[in-house]
C-alpha positions in Angstrom: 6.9 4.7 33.4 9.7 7.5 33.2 12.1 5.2 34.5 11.1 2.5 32.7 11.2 5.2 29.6 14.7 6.4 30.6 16.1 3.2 30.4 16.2 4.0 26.6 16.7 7.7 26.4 13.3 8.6 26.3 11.3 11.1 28.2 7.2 11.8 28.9 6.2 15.4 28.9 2.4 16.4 29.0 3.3 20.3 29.0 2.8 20.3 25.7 -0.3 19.9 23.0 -2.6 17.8 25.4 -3.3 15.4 22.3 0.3 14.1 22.3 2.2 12.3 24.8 5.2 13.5 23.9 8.2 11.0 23.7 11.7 12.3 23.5 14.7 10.6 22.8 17.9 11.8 23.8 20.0 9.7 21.1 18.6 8.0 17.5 14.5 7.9 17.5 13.2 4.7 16.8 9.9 3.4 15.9 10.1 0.1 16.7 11.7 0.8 20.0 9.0 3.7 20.9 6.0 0.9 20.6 7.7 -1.6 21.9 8.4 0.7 25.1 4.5 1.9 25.3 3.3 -1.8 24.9 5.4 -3.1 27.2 4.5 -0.8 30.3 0.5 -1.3 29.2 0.8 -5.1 28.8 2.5 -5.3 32.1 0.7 -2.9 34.1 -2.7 -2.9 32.7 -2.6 -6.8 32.0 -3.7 -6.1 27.9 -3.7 -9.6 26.5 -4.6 -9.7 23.1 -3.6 -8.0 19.4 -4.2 -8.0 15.8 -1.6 -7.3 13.6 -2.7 -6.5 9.9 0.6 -6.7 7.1 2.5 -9.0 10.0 4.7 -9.7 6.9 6.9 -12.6 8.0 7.0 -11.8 12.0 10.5 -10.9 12.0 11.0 -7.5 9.7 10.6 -4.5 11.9 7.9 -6.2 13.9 7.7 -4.4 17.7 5.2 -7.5 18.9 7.2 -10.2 18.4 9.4 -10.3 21.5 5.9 -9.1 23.6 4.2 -12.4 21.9 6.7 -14.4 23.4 7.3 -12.8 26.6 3.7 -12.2 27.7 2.2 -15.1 25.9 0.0 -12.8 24.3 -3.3 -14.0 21.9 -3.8 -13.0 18.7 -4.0 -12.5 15.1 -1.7 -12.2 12.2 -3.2 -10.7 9.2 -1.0 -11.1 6.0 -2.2 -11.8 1.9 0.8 -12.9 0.7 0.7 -16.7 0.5 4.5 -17.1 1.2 4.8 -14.6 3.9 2.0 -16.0 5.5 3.3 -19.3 5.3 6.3 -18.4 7.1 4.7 -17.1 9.8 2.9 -20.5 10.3 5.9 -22.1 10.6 7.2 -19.5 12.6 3.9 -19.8 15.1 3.3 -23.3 15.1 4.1 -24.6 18.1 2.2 -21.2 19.4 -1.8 -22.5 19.6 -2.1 -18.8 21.5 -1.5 -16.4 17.6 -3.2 -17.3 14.4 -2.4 -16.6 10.7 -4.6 -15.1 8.2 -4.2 -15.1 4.8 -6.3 -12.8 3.7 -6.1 -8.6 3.1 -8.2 -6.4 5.2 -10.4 -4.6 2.4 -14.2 -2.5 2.6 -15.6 -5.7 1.1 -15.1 -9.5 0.8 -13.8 -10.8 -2.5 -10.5 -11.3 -4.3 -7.7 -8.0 -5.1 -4.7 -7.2 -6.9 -2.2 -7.1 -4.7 1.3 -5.5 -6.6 5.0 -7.1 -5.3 8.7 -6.7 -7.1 9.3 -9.3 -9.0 12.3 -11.7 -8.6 14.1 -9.5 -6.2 14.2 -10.1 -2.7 16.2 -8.1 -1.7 18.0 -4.8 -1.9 20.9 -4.3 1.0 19.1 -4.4 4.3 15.7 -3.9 2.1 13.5 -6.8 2.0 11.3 -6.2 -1.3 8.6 -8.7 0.0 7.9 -6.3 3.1 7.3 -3.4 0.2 3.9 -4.2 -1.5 0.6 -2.6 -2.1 -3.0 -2.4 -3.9 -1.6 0.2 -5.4 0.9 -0.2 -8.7 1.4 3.6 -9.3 2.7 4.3 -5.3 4.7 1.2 -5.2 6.5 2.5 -8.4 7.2 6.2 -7.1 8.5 4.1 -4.0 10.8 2.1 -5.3 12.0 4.9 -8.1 12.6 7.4 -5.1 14.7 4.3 -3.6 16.6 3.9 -6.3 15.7 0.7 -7.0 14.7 -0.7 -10.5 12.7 -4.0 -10.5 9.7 -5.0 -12.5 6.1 -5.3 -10.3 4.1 -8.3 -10.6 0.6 -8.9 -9.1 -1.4 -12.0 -7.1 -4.6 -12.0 -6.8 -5.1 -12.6 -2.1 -8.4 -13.1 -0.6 -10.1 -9.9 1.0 -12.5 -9.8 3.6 -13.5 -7.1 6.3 -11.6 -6.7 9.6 -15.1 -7.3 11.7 -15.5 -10.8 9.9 -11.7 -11.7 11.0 -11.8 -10.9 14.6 -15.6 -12.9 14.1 -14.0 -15.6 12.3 -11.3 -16.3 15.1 -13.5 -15.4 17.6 -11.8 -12.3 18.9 -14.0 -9.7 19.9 -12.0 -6.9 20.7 -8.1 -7.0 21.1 -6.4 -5.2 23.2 -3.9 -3.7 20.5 -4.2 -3.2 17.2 -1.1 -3.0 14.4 -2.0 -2.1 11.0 1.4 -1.6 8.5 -0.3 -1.8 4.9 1.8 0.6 3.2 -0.4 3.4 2.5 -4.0 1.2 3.0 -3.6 2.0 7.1 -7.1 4.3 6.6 -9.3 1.7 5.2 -8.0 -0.6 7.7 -7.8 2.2 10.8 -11.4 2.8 9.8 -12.6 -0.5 10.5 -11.6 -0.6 13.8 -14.6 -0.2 16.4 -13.8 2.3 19.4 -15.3 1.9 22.7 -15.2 3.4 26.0 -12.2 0.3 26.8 -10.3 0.6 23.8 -8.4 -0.7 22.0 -6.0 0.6 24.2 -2.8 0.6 22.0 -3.3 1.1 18.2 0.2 2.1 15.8 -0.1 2.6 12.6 2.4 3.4 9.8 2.0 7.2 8.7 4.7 8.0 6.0 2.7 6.3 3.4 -0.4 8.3 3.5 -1.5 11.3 1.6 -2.3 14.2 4.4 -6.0 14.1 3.3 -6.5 10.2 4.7 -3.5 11.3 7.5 -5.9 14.1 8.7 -9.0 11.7 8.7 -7.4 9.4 10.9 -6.2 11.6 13.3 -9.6 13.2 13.5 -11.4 10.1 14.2 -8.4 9.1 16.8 -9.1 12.5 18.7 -12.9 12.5 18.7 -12.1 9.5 21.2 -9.8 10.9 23.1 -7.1 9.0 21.7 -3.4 10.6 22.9 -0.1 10.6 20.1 3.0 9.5 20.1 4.4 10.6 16.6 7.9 8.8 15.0 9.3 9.3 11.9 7.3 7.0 10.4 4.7 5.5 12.8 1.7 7.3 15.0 1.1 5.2 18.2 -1.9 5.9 19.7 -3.4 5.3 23.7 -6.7 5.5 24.8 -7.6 7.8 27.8 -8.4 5.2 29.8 -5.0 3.7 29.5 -3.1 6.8 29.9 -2.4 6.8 33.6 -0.3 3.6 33.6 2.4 5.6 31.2 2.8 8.1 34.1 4.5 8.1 37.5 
């Protein structure tokens, strides 16, 4: 794994906290390339096979699975409410019988939310303002105000359902990774996702959005598991102990 690792700078060390594999990257840290690194060595050496990805957005925008989709013809799931996004991504997936869209949010209970996007604007610079939504109107504002950006919110009302009656409804029973980039509803989501003694083996999911109170939940949970860190800037990836040995060596 360390050469495969070095290939892009980075580096495993377990001298340090035993909770964290620590990943270090010689030149500019990047998220996308850090999962994209792990999963790769897991899918190919521990033959994982299947995913969910919950706010798959349109399957391009700083998505780490796509290439792996592709490349390993993996099986999954692409969980996204808003009706446009989603329909892009069936497009996108459509000569792909092995990955299925959802259009629905993942939410505590079944029934219909608000979900808040920018209005008009699609997008600011290298920004896409459809990729920057949430249930939340008063975080999306302090978002886009610390941003810079000044644009009116809008809301749509998206289906909601739990994350148990997904995987049952496309008969999935437990995937093999898990990808959950909800802008700052990764805990609800995260919470939902049943732990066993097999996995999941891979779980990332985006940080910088959440208060420290949910942050500290989730990484509680994680590490009653056994669950092992690998911390970016914006993302925690996550490894189950029983995956851990095909990252070393």
């Amino acid at each position: 794994m360390n050469n495969l690792l070095n290939r892009f700078g980075y580096h495993v060390n377990h001298s340090h906290d035993p909770r964290y594999v620590h990943v270090q990257k010689r030149f500019l840290e990047s998220a996308l390339e850090s999962f994209e690194v792990v999963a790769q060595a897991l899918i190919t050496r521990a033959g994982l096979k299947t995913f969910i990805q919950v706010g798959a957005n349109d399957g391009v925008h700083d998505d780490g699975l796509r290439s792996l989709i592709a490349e390993h013809q993996l099986q999954g799931i692409l969980v996204e409410p808003q009706p446009l996004a989603a329909e892009v991504l069936r497009e996108r997936y459509r000569l792909n019988p092995n990955v299925k869209v959802a259009e629905v949010a993942v939410a505590s209970k079944n029934g219909l939310l608000q979900l808040w996007k920018v209005a008009q604007v699609t997008q600011i610079g290298k920004l896409k303002m459809d990729a920057v939504t949430s249930f939340d109107r008063s975080s999306l504002s302090v978002k886009l105000k610390k941003w810079g950006v000044k644009a009116e919110l809008e809301p749509i009302s998206v289906k909601a359902m739990s994350l148990q009656e997904i995987l049952e409804e496309h008969q999935m029973v437990s995937p093999d990774i898990v990808v959950i980039d909800t802008e700052g509803m990764d805990r609800i989501v995260l919470d939902q996702v049943e732990f066993s003694e097999k996995g999941p083996a891979l779980i990332q999911f985006e940080i910088n959005n959440l208060n420290s109170k949910d942050l500290e939940y989730c990484r509680q949970r994680l590490i009653r598991s056994g669950y092992k860190f690998i911390l970016t800037e914006r993302d925690a990836i996550c490894i189950h102990p029983a995956y851990l040995r095909y990252l070393v060596g």
